[in-house]
C-alpha positions as CSV (number, residue, x, y, z in Angstrom):
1,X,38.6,-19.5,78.2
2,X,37.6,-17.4,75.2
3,X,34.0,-15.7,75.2
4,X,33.0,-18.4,71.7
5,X,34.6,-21.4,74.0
6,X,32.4,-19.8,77.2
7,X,28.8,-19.2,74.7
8,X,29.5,-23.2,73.1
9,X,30.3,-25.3,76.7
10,X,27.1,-23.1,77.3
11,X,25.3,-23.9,74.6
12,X,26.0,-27.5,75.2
13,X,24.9,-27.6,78.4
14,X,21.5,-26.2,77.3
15,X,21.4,-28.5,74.7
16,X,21.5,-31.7,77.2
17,X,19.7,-29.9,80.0
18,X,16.5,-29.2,78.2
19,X,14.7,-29.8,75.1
20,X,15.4,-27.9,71.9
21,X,12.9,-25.1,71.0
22,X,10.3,-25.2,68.3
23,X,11.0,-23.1,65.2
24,X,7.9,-19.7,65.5
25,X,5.3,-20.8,63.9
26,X,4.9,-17.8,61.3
27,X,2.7,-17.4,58.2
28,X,5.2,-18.6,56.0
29,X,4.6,-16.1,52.6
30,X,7.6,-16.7,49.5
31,X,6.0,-13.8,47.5
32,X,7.8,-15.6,44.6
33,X,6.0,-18.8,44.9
34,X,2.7,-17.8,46.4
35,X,2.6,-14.4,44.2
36,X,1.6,-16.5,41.1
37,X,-1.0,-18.8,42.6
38,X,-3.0,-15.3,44.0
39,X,-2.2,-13.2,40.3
40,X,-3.9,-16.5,38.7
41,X,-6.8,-16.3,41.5
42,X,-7.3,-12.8,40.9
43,X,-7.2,-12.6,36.8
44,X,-10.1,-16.1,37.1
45,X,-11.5,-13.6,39.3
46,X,-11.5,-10.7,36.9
47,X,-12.6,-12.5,33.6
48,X,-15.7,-13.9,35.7
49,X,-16.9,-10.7,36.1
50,X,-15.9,-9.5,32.7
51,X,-17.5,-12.7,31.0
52,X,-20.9,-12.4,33.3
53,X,-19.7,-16.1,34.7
54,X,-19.4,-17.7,31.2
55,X,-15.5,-18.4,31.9
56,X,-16.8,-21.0,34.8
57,X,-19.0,-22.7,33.0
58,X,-19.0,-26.4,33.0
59,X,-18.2,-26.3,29.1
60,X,-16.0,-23.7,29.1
61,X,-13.7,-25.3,31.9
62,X,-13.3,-28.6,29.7
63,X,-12.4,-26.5,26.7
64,X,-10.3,-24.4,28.9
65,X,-8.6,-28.0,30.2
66,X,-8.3,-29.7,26.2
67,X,-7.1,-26.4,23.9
68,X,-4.1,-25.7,26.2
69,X,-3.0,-29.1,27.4
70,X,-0.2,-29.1,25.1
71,X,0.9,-26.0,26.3
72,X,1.2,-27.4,30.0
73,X,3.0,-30.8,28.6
74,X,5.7,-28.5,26.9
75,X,5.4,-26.0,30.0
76,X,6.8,-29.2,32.4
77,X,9.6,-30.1,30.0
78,X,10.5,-26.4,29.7
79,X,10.7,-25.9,33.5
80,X,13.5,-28.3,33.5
81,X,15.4,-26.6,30.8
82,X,15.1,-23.3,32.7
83,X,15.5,-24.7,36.0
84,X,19.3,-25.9,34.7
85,X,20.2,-22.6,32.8
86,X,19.3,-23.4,29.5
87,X,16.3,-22.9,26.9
88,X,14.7,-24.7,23.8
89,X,13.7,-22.7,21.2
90,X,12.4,-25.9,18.5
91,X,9.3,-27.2,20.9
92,X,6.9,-26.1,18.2
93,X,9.0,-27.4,14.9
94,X,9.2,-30.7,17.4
95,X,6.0,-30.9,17.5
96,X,4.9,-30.6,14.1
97,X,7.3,-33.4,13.1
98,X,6.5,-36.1,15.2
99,X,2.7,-35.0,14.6
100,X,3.7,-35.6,11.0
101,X,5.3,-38.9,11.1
102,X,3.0,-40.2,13.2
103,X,0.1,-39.3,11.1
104,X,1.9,-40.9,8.2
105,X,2.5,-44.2,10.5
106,X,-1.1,-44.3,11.4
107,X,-2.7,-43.3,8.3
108,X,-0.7,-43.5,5.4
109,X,0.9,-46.9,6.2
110,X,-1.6,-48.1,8.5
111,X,0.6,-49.0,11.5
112,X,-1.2,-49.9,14.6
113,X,-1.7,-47.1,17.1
114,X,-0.3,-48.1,19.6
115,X,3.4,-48.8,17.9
116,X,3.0,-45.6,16.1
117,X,2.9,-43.9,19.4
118,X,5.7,-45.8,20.6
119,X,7.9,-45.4,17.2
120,X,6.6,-41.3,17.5
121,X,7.8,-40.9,20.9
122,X,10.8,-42.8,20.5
123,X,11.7,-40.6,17.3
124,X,11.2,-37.1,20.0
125,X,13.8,-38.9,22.1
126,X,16.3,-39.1,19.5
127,X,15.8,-35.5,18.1
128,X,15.8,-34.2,22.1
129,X,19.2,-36.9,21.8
130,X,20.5,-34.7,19.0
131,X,20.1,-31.6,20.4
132,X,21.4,-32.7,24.1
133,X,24.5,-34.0,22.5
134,X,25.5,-30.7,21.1
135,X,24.4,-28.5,23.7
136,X,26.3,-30.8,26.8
137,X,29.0,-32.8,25.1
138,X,30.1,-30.2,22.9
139,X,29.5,-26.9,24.4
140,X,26.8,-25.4,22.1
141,X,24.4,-23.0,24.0
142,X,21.4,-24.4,23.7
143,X,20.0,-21.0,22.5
144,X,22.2,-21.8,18.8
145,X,21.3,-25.5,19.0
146,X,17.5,-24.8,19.5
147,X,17.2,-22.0,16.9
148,X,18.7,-24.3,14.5
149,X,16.4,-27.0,15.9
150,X,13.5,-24.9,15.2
151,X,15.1,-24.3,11.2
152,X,15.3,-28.1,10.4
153,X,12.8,-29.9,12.1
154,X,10.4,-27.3,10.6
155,X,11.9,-27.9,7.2
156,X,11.5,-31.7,7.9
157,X,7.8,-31.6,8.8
158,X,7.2,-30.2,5.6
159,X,9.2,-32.7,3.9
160,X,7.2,-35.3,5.7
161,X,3.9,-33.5,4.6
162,X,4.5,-32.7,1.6
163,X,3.3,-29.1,2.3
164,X,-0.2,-30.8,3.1
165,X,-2.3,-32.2,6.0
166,X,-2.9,-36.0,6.7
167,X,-5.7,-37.4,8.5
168,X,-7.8,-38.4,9.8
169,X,-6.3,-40.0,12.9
170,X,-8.1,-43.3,14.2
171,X,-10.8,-42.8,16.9
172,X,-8.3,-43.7,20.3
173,X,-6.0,-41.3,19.4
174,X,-8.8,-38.9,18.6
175,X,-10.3,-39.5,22.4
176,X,-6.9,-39.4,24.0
177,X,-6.7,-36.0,22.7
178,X,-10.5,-34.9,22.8
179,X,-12.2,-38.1,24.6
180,X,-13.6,-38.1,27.8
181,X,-14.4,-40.9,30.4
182,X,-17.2,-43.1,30.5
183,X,-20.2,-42.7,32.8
184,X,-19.2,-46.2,34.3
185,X,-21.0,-45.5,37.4
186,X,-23.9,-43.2,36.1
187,X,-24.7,-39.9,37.7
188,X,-25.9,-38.4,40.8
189,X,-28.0,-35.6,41.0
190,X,-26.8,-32.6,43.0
191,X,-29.7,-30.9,43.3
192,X,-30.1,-27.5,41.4
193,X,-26.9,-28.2,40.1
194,X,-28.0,-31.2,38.2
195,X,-26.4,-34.8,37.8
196,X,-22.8,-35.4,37.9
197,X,-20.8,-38.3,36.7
198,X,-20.1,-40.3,39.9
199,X,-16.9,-42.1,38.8
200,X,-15.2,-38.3,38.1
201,X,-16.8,-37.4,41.7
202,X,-15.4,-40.1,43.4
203,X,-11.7,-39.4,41.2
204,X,-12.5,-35.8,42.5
205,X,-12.4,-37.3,45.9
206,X,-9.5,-39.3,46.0
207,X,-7.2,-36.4,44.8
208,X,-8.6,-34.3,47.3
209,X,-7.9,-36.8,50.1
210,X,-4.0,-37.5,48.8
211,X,-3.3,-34.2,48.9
212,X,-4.4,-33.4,52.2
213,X,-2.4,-36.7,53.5
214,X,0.9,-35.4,51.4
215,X,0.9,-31.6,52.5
216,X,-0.1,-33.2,56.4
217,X,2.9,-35.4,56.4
218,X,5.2,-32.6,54.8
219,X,4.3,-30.6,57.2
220,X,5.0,-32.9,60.1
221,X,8.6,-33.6,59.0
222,X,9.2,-30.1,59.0
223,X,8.3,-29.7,62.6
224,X,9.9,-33.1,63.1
225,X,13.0,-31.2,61.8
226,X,12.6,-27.9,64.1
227,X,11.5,-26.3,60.7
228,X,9.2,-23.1,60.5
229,X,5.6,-24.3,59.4
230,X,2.1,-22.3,59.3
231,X,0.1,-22.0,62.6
232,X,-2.5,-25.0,62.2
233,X,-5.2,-22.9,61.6
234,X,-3.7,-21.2,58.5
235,X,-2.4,-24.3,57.2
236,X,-6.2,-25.4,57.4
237,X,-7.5,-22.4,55.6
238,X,-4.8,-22.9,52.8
239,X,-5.7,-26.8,52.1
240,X,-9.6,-25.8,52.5
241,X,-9.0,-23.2,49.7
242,X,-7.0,-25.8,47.1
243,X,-9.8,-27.8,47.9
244,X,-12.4,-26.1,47.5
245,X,-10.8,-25.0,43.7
246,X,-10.5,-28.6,43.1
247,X,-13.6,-29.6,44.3
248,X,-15.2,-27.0,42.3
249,X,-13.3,-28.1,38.9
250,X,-14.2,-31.5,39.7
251,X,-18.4,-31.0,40.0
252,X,-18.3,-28.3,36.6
253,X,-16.1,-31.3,35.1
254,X,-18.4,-33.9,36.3
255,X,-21.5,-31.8,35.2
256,X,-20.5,-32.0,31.4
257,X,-18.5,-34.5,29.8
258,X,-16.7,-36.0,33.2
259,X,-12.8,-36.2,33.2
260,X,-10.8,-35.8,29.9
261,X,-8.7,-38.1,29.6
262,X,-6.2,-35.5,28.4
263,X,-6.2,-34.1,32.1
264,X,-5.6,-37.5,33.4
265,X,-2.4,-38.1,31.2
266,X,-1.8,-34.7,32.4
267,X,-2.3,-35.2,36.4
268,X,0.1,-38.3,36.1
269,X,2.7,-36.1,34.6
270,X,2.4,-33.5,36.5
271,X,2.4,-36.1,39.8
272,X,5.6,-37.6,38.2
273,X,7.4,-35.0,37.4
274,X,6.5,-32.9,40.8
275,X,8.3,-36.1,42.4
276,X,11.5,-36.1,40.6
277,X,12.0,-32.8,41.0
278,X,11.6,-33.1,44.8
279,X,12.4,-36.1,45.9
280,X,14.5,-38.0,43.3
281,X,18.7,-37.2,43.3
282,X,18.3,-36.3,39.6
283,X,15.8,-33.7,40.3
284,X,18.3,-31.8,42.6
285,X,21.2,-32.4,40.5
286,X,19.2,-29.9,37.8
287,X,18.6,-27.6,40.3
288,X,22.5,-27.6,41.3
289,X,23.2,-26.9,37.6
290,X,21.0,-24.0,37.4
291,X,22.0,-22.5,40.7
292,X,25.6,-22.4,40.4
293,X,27.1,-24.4,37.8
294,X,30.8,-24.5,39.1
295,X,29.7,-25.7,42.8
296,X,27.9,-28.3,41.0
297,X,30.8,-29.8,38.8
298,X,33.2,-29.6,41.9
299,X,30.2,-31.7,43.8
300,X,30.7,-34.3,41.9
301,X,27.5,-33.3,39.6
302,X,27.7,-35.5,36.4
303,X,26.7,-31.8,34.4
304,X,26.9,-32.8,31.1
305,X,24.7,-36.6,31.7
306,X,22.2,-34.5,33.4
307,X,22.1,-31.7,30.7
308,X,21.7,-34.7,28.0
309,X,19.3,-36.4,29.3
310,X,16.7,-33.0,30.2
311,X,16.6,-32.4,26.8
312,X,16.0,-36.3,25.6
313,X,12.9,-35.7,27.7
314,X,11.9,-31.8,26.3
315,X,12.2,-34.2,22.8
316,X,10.1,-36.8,24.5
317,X,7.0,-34.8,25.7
318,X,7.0,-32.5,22.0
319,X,6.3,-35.6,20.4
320,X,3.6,-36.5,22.9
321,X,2.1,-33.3,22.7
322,X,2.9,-33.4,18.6
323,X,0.4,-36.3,19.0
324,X,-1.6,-34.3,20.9
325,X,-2.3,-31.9,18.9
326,X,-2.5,-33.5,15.6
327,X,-5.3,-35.6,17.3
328,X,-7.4,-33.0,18.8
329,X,-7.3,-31.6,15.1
330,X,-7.7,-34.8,13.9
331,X,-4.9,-33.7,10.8
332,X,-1.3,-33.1,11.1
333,X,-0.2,-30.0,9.2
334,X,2.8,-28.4,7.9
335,X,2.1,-25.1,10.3
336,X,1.5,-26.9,13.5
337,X,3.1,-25.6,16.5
338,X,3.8,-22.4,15.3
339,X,4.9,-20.3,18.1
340,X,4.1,-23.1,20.5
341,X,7.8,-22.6,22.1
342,X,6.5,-19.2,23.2
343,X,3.6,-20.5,24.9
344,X,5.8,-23.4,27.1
345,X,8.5,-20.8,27.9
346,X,6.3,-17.9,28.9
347,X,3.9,-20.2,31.2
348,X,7.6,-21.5,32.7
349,X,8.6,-17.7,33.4
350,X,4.9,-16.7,34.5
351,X,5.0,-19.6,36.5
352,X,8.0,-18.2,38.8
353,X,11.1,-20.1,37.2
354,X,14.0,-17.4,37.3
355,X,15.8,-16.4,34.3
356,X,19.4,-17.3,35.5
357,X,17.9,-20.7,36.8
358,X,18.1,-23.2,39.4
359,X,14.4,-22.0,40.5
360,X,11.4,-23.3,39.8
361,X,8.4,-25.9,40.1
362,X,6.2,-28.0,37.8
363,X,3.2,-26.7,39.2
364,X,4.1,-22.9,38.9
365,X,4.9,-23.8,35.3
366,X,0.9,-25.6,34.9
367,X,0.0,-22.4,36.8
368,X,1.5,-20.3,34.4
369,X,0.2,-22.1,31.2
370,X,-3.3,-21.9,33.1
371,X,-2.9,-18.1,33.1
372,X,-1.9,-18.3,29.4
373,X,-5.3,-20.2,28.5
374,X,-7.3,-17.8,30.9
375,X,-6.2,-15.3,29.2
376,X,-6.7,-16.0,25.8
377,X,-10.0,-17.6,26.4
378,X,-11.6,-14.9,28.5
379,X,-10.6,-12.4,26.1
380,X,-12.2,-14.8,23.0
381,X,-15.2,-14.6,25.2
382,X,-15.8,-10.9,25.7
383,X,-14.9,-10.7,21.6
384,X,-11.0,-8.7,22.2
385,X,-9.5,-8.8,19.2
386,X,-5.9,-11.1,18.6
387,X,-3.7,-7.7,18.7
388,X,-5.1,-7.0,22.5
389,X,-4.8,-10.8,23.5
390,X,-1.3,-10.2,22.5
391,X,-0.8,-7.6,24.4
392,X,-1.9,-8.3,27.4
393,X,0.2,-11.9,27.4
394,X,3.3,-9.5,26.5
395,X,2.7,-7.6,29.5
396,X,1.7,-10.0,31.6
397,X,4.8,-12.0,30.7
398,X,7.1,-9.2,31.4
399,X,5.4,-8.2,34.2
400,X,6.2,-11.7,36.2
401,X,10.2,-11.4,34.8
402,X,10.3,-8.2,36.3
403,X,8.4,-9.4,39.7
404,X,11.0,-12.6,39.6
405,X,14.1,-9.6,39.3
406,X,12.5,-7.3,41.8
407,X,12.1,-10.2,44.7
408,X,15.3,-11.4,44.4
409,X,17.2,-7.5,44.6
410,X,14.6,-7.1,47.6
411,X,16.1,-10.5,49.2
412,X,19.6,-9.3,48.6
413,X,18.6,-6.0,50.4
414,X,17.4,-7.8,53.5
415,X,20.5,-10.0,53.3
């Protein structure tokens, strides 16, 4: 008997005579993924100090939350796009045009809100339709398609316009953008803190707890599957830390206006889209794309119906956050959503998606936009001028490409 026919009968044997070992429980560090989560601790961090606090304050956090919530609904389109290989350069002109046409559905021919939502979301489907078809049915990259995306829907907003603004936009649209919750329950007082809207408490709570549960199972289905998991004690140290930040969010939140309900239409999305990316087959079938196209066609990957439909739902979320926007300004003008692609795609990259593709998450892309706003607000707040803001979001942006390039030749070295 060979020496691989003696080590398998032997490895059998073990395998029936006793139970199968436990993975080592090591501190499980992916300086890709976690590296992003500490750079955004650290730079809150910083801009505290710099700001004498004023960055954490309860008001500051809720305009932190409302001025870049469109860039984190474009940032969880954009993911996608990156995650499969590919990139969408008309975001902003998207959004300007369906902020357009829905402000002259709502105010110019006095459609009901709700069905001007509806018709304005449905029109971003078709444009992300228009664009999906060229770049996976007929073999456009979707750099070309984009670019000339960006050209004619920009010239089409101000066709819409008429090179002016419309508004104003009625009230619901004006609170989904810039509303907050109702103090349903009244407050509680928190002692030298003050009082705090119990409904946004107990909401507070509830997120708190599901997350626990989720990571808690997760983690026992990866021991369940002899995977390698934290020692118990770290994993307890990293949930009290998330929340902790939540819980701290949550009370400054609770302290001022309670919950926008922009960050609620956010959470949901960022819920939803965190599952199909996980858990759903679609979800890995744009991973498979990005990570090696070829394997992924001979797997029986339907490339082109998966490429289509990512971008029919970039085209869906630019006209939600085209609505967005135009109500938070309560007027939808002919230069909204200038540069607005830059935003979504740098808070992607920042966030840890790679520039080949097939890596990536929706909540390193919120984490990226995060750093974005952090940026540009703490810098508004110790007076830096637009030219340093700038600069510090180039460098900071091509500081995390080259982090992303310089983990994966360090993984190759190991290899």
């Amino acid at each position: 008997m060979s020496t691989a026919s003696a080590d398998t009968v032997t490895g059998v044997g073990d395998q029936q005579g006793a139970a199968p070992a436990r993975a080592p429980r090591r501190i499980s560090f992916n300086p890709r993924e976690s590296g992003i989560y500490v750079a955004f601790a650290l730079i809150v961090v910083l801009f505290s100090i710099l700001t004498g606090g004023a960055l954490l304050e309860p008001q500051n956090i809720s305009n932190l939350i409302v001025q870049n919530s469109y860039v984190l609904i474009l940032a969880i389109g954009m993911i996608l796009i990156i995650i499969a290989g590919h990139i969408d350069l008309s975001v902003g002109s998207v959004v300007a045009l369906t902020g357009a046409i829905s402000a002259v559905l709502m105010v110019n021919l006095g459609v009901a809100w709700p069905v001007a939502l509806l018709i304005t979301l449905a029109v971003g489907a078709v444009i992300g339709a228009w664009q999906g078809y060229w770049v996976a049915y007929f073999g456009i990259p979707a750099f070309i398609v984009t670019l000339a995306g960006m050209l004619i829907f920009r010239a089409l907003t101000l066709t819409v316009l008429g090179n002016q603004g419309i508004g104003p936009f009625p009230d619901e649209v004006r609170t989904l953008a810039n509303g907050f919750t109702g103090g349903y329950l009244g407050n509680i007082g928190l002692g030298p803190l003050g009082g705090a809207d119990v409904v946004s408490l107990l909401v507070g709570a509830l997120a708190i707890a599901g997350a626990i549960v989720s990571r808690w199972r997760k983690r026992t289905a990866r021991l369940n599957y002899l995977q390698e998991v934290d020692p118990l004690p770290m994993f307890l140290l990293k949930i009290a830390a998330a929340a902790a930040v939540v819980l701290f969010v949550v009370v400054q939140l609770a302290r001022y206006k309670n919950l926008p309900w922009v960050l609620i239409l956010l959470s949901v999305l960022v819920i939803g889209y965190s599952l199909v990316t996980t858990r759903a087959v679609f979800g890995r079938h744009i991973y498979a794309i990005g990570g090696n196209l070829q394997a992924a066609t001979l797997s029986g990957v339907k490339v082109k119906s998966v490429t289509f439909w990512i971008f029919v739902n970039m085209g869906v979320l630019s006209a939600l956050a085209g609505i967005i926007v135009a109500g938070r300004l309560n007027q939808a003008g002919p230069t909204a959503g200038n540069m607005f692609e830059l935003d979504a795609i740098a808070a992607a990259f920042i966030g840890g998606a790679a520039v080949q593709g097939g890596v990536g998450k929706v909540v390193g892309a919120i984490t990226g936009g995060l750093i974005m706003g952090v940026i540009n607000n703490g810098m508004s707040l110790i007076g830096a001028p637009t030219e340093s803001v700038n600069l510090v979001k180039g460098f900071v942006l091509l500081a995390a490409v080259a982090y992303d390039i310089w983990t994966k030749r360090r993984a190759r070295t190991a290899a």
